[in-house]
C-alpha positions as CSV (number, residue, x, y, z in Angstrom):
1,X,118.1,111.1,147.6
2,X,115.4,108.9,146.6
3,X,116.2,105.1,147.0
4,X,114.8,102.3,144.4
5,X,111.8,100.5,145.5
6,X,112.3,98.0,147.7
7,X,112.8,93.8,146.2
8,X,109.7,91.4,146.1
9,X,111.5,87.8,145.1
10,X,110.0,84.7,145.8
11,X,112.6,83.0,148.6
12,X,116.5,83.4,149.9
13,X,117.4,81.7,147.1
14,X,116.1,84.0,144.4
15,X,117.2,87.3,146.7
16,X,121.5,85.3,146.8
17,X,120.8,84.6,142.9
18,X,119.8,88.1,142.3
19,X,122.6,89.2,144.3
20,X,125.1,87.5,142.5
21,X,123.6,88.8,139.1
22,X,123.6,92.3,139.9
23,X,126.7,92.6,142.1
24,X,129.3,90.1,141.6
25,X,129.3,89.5,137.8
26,X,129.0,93.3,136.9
27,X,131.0,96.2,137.9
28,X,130.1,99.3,140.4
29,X,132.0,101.8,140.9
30,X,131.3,104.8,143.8
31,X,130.8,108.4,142.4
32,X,134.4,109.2,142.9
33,X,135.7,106.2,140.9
34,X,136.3,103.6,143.5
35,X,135.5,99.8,141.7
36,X,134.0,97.3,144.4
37,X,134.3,93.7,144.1
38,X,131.2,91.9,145.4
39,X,131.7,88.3,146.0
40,X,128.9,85.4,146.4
41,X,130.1,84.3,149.7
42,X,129.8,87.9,151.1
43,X,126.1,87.1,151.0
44,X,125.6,85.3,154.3
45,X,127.5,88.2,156.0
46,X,125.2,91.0,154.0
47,X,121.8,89.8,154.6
48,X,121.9,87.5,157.5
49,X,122.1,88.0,161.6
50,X,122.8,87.0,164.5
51,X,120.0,84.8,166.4
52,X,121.3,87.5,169.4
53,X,123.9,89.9,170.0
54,X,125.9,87.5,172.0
55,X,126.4,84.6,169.8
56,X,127.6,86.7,166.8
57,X,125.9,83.6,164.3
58,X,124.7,85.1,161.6
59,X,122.2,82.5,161.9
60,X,119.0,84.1,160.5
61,X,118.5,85.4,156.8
62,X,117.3,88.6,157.3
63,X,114.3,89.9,154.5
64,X,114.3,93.4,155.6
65,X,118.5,93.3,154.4
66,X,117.9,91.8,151.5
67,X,114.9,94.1,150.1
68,X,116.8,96.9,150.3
69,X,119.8,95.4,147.9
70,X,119.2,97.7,145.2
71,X,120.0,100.4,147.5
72,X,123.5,99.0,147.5
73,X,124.5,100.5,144.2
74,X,122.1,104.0,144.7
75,X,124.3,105.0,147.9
76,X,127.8,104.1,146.4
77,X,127.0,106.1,142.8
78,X,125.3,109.2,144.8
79,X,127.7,111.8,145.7
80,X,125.7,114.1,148.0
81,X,125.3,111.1,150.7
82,X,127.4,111.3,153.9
83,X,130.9,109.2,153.1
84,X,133.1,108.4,156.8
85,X,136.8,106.9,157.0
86,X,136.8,104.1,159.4
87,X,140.4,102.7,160.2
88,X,140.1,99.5,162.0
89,X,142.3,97.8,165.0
90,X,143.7,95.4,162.3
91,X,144.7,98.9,160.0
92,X,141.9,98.3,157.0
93,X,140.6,101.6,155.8
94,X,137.0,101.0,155.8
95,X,134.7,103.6,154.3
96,X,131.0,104.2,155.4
97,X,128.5,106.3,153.2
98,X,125.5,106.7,154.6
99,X,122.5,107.9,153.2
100,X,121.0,109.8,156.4
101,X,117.2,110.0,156.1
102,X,116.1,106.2,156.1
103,X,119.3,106.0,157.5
104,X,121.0,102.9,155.4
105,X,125.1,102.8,155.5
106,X,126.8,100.6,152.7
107,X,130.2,99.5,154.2
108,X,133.4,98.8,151.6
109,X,136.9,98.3,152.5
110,X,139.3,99.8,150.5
111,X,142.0,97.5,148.8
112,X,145.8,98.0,151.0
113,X,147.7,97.8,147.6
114,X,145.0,99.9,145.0
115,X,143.1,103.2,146.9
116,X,141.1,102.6,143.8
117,X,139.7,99.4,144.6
118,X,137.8,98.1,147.4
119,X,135.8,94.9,148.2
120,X,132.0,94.9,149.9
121,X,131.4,94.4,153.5
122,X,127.8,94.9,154.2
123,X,124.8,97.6,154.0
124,X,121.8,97.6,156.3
125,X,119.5,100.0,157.9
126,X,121.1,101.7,160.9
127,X,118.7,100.9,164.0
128,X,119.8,102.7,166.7
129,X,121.0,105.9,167.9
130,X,124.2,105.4,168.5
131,X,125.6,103.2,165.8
132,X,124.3,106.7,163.8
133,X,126.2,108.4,166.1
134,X,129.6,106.1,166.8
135,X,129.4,106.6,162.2
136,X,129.4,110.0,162.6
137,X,132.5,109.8,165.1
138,X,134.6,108.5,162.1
139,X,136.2,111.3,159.7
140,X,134.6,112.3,156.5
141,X,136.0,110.7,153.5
């Protein structure tokens, strides 16, 4: 699939502003009819990381995340991408759909009560081998 272009905005604060515009005061809903609730304060945990792996921060705004926002909604509508169930330790259903040629994974968890809801977690280009492959682990959707 062909994703959008890639975002030019001025600063942080015009990439959170767009963010919040285009995500949390509209609705997406995945190809299968899944709505996900985008919230502001998601933001920091979207396009931001860790100054290192250890310190687990989320100290640094990353540009490279936040360019590739519109991609957010492409992956969730497009229903010939890669889609994973992730159950983690706590018991949230997670679901992964990746989009495998750049390779860029958008990450939802899916609402306990309402299989028909879910809330964003994060999206980001996959940069290593095997997170690609530990994804792949996961059943498919």
């Amino acid at each position: 699939m062909p994703l959008p272009p890639l975002l030019s905005l001025r600063n942080e604060a015009a990439y959170r502003t767009y963010f919040e515009a285009q995500y949390c005061n509209t609705t997406v809903v995945t190809f299968d009819g899944i709505t996900v609730q985008f919230f502001p304060e998601i933001f920091n945990e979207a396009f931001y990381r860790d100054s290192s792996r250890a310190a687990k921060d989320k100290a640094n705004f990353d540009l490279k995340r936040a360019q590739s926002m519109d991609w957010i909604r492409a992956v969730l509508e497009d229903s010939s991408l890669e889609v994973y169930r992730r159950v983690m330790p706590s018991s949230k259903v997670r679901r992964i759909t990746l989009e495998p040629t750049t390779p860029y994974a958008v990450i939802i968890q899916i609402d306990s009560r309402n299989a028909r809801r879910a809330r964003f977690i994060t999206a980001y280009i996959v940069d290593s081998a095997s997170a690609l492959t530990k994804m792949r682990s996961n059943p498919r959707w």
